[in-house]
ROPA-823890 format. One line per 5 residues: number of its first residue (from 1); their letters; for each residue x, y, z of C-alpha. Coordinates in pm, 1 decimal. Layout:
N
NUM) a) X Y Z ~ ...
// end
This chain:
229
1) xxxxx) -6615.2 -8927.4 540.4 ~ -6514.3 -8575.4 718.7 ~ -6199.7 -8356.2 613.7 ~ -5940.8 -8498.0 837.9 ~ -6034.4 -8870.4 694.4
6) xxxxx) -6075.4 -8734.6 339.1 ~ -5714.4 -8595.3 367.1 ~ -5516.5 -8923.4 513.9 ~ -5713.1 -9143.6 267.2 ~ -5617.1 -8882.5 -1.9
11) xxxxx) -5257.0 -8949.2 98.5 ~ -5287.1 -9316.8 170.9 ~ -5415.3 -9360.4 -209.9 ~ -5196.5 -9152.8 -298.7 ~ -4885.7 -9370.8 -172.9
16) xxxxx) -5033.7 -9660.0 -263.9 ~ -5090.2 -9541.8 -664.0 ~ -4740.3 -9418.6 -671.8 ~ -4529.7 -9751.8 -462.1 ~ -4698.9 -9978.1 -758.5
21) xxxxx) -4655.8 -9752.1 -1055.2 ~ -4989.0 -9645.0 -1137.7 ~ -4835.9 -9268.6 -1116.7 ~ -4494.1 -9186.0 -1165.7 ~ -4305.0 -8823.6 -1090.2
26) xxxxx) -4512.6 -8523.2 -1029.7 ~ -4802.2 -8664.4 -1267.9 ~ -5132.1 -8741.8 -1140.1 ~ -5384.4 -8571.8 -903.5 ~ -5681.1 -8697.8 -635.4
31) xxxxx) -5948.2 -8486.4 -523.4 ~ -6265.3 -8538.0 -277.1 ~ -6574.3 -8312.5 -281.8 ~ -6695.2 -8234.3 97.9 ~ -6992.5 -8097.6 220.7
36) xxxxx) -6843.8 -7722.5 155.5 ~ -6580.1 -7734.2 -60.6 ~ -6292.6 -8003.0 -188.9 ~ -5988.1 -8115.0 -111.1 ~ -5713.8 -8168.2 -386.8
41) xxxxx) -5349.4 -8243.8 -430.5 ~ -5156.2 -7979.4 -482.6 ~ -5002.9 -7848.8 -862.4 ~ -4685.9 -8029.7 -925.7 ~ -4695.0 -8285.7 -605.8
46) xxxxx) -4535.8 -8616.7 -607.5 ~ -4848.5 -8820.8 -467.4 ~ -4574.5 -9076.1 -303.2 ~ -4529.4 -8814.1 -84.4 ~ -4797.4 -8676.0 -2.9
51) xxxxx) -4896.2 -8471.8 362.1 ~ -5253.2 -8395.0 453.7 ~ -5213.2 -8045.1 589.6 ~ -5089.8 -7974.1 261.2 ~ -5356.9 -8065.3 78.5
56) xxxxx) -5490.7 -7792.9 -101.5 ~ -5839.1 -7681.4 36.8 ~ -6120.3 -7468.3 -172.4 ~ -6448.1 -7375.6 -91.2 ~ -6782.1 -7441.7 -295.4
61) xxxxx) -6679.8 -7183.6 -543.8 ~ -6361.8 -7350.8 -620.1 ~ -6176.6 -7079.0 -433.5 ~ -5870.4 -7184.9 -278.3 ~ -5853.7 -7094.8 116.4
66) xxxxx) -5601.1 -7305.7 255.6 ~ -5290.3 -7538.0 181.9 ~ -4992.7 -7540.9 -91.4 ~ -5136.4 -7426.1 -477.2 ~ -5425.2 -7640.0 -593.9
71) xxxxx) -5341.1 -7832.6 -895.4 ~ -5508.3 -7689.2 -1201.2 ~ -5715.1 -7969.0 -1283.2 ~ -5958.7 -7902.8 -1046.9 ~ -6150.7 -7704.2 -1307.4
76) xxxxx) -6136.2 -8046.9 -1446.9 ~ -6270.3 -8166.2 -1130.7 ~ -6523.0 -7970.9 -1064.5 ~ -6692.2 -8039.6 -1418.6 ~ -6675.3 -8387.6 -1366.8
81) xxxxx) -6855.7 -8369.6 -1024.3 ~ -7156.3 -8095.3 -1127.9 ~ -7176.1 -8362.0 -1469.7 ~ -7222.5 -8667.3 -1264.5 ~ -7428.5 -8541.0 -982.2
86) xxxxx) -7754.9 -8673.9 -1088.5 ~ -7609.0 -8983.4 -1279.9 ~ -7657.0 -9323.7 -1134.7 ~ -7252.4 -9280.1 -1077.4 ~ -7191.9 -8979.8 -877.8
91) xxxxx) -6863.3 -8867.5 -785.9 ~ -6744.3 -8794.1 -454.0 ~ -6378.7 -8861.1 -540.9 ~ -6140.8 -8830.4 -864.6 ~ -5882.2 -8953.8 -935.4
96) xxxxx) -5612.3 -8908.5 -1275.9 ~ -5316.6 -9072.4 -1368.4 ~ -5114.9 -9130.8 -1657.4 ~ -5100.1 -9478.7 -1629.3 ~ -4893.7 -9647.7 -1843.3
101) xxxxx) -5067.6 -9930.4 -2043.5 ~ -5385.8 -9658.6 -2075.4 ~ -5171.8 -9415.7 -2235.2 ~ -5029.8 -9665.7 -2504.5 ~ -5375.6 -9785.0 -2554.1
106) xxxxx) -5468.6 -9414.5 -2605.3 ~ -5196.4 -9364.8 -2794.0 ~ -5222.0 -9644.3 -3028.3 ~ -5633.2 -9580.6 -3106.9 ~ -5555.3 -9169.8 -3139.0
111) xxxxx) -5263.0 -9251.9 -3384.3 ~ -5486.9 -9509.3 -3562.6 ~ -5763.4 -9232.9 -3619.4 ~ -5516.3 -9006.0 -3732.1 ~ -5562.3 -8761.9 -3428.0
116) xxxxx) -5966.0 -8714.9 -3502.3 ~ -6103.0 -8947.1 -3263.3 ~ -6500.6 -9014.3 -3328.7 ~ -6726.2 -8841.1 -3121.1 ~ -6866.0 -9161.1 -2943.7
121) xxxxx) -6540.2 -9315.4 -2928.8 ~ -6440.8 -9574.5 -2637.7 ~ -6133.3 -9642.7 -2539.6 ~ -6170.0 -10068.7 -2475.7 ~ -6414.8 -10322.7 -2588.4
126) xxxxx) -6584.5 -10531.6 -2325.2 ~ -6339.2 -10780.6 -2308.9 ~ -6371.4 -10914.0 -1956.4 ~ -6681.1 -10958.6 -1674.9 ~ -6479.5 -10738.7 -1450.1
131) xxxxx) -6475.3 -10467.1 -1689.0 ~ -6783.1 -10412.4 -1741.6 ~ -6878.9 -10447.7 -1373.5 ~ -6641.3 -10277.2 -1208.9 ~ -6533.9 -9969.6 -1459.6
136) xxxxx) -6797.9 -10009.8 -1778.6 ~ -6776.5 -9793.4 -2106.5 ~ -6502.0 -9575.3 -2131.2 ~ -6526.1 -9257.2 -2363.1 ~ -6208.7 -9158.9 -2555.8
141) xxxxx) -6225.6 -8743.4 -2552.8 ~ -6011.8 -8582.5 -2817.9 ~ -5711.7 -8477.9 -2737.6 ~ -5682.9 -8116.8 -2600.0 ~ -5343.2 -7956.3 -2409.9
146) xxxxx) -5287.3 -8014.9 -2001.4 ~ -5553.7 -7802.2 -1806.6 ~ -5763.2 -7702.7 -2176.1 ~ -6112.8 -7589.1 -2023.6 ~ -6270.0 -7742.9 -2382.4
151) xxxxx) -6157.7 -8047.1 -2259.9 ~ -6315.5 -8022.0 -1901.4 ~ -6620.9 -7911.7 -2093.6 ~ -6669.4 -8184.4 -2345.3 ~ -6594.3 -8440.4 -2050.8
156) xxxxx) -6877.8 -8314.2 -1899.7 ~ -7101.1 -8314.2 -2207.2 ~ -6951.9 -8637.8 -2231.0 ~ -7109.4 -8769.3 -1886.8 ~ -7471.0 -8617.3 -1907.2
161) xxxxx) -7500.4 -8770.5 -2311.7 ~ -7402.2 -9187.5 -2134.5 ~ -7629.8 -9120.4 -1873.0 ~ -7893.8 -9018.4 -2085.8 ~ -7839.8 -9338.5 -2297.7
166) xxxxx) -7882.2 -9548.0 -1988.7 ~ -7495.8 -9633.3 -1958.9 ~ -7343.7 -9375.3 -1632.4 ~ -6972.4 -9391.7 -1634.7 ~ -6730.9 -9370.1 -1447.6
171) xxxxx) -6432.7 -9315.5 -1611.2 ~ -6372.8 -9113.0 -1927.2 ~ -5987.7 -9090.2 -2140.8 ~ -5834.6 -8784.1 -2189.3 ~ -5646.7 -8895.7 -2546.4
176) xxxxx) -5240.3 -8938.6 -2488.6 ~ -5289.1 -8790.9 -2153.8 ~ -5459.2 -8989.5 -1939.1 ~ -5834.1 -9172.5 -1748.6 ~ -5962.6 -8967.6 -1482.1
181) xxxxx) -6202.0 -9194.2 -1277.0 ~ -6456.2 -9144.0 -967.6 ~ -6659.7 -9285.1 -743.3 ~ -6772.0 -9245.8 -331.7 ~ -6446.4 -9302.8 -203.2
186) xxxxx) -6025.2 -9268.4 -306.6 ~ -6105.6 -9620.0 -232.1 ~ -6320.9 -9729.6 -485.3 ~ -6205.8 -9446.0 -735.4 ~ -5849.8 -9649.5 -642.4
191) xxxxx) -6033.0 -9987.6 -772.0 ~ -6198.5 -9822.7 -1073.5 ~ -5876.7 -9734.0 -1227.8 ~ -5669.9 -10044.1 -1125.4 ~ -5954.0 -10302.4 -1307.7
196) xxxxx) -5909.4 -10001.9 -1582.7 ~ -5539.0 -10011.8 -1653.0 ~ -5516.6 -10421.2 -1588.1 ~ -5813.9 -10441.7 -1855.5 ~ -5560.7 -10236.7 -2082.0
201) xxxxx) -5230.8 -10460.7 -2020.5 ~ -5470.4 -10713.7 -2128.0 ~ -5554.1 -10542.2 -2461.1 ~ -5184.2 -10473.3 -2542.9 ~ -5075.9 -10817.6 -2446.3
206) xxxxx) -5319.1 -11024.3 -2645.1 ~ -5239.7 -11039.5 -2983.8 ~ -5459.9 -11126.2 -3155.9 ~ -5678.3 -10866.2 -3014.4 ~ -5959.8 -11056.4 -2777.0
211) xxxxx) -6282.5 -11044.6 -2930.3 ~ -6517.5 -10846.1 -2723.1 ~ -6810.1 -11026.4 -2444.0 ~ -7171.8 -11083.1 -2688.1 ~ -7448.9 -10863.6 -2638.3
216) xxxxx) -7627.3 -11171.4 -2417.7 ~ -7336.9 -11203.5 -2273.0 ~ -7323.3 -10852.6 -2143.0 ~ -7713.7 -10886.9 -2058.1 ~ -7643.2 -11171.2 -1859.8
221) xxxxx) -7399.9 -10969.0 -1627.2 ~ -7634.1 -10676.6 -1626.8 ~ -7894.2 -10863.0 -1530.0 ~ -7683.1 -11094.4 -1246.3 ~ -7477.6 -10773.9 -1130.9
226) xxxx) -7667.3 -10444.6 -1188.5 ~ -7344.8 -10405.2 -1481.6 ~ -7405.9 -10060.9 -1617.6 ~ -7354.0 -10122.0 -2001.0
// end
């Protein structure tokens, strides 16, 4: 898509996050990588309210050249689309949140490990066919403070070791904060994160915990689907 459709879709996903409570307040952020540059939402905007000639603007460099203060994850950003570039999951669009039932999730398996979180932790089990189709693994990164460039760092360590393995994602957990997820469009980013967060109301509801899909199971789905497990 060109600017002025990246920036009304920006807004329109925007609205549409915030009017069904995927992102509440000033949290949250959505950015789109153009031919020259991105566009992101700027530091401390409501994304219910959203305008596109606000949008912050930057070129290539990640130098800002037009519109209100980029937010400061786009360092963030940025890492995640250089990371995924060559991946069979590219991103042309990111989106974060601090989505409710991901958080507790986060906060419940970050607790449970006492704050040291494995390095090849994941944040849900395959529990559902959807899952694995639409969002598959999910890696759990340590916690670090708001805007930590660590953090943006070991996300995008993160992204090159699953591809390597054979398993791209598309969505990674920043621990008690919250999933930053991509794909071509705010669209599909948009559909990412809401199979994401209904996969974790499912988790927290279920008690017992669901046991997770079998290995044949999950072959089956790769196999019928193109799943990326």
């Amino acid at each position: 898509m060109d600017e002025p459709q990246a920036r009304d879709e920006i807004c329109r996903v925007g609205s549409s996050l915030f009017e069904r409570g995927y992102v509440h307040a000033t949290a949250g952020n959505i950015s789109v990588r153009l031919a020259d540059g991105y566009l992101i939402t700027p530091t401390d905007a409501c994304l219910g309210t959203l305008q596109p000639e606000r949008l912050a603007r930057l070129d290539a460099q990640g130098q800002q050249v037009a519109g209100d203060r980029a937010s400061k994850t786009i360092a963030l950003h940025r890492q995640i689309y250089e990371a995924s570039a060559s991946t069979a999951a590219p991103a042309r669009c990111v989106i974060h949140t601090h989505s409710t039932h991901l958080v507790a999730c986060s906060l419940q398996a970050d607790t449970a490990a006492g704050g040291q979180l494995a390095p090849d932790a994941q944040l849900l089990p395959p529990i559902t066919p959807y899952f694995v189709m639409k969002v598959g693994r999910v890696p759990h990164i340590p916690y670090h403070r708001p805007g930590d460039a660590t953090a943006a760092a070991l996300v995008a360590q993160t992204i090159t070791r699953y591809a390597a393995q054979g398993s791209p994602v598309r969505a990674v957990m920043l621990a008690r904060l919250g999933p930053n997820v991509w794909h071509d469009t705010p669209a599909a980013a948009m559909a990412v994160l809401e199979e994401l967060e209904e996969t974790a109301r499912l988790w927290l509801l279920c008690q017992p915990r669901p046991t997770p899909l079998t290995e044949p199971q999950i072959e089956e789905l790769r196999q019928t689907f193109g799943a990326q497990w």
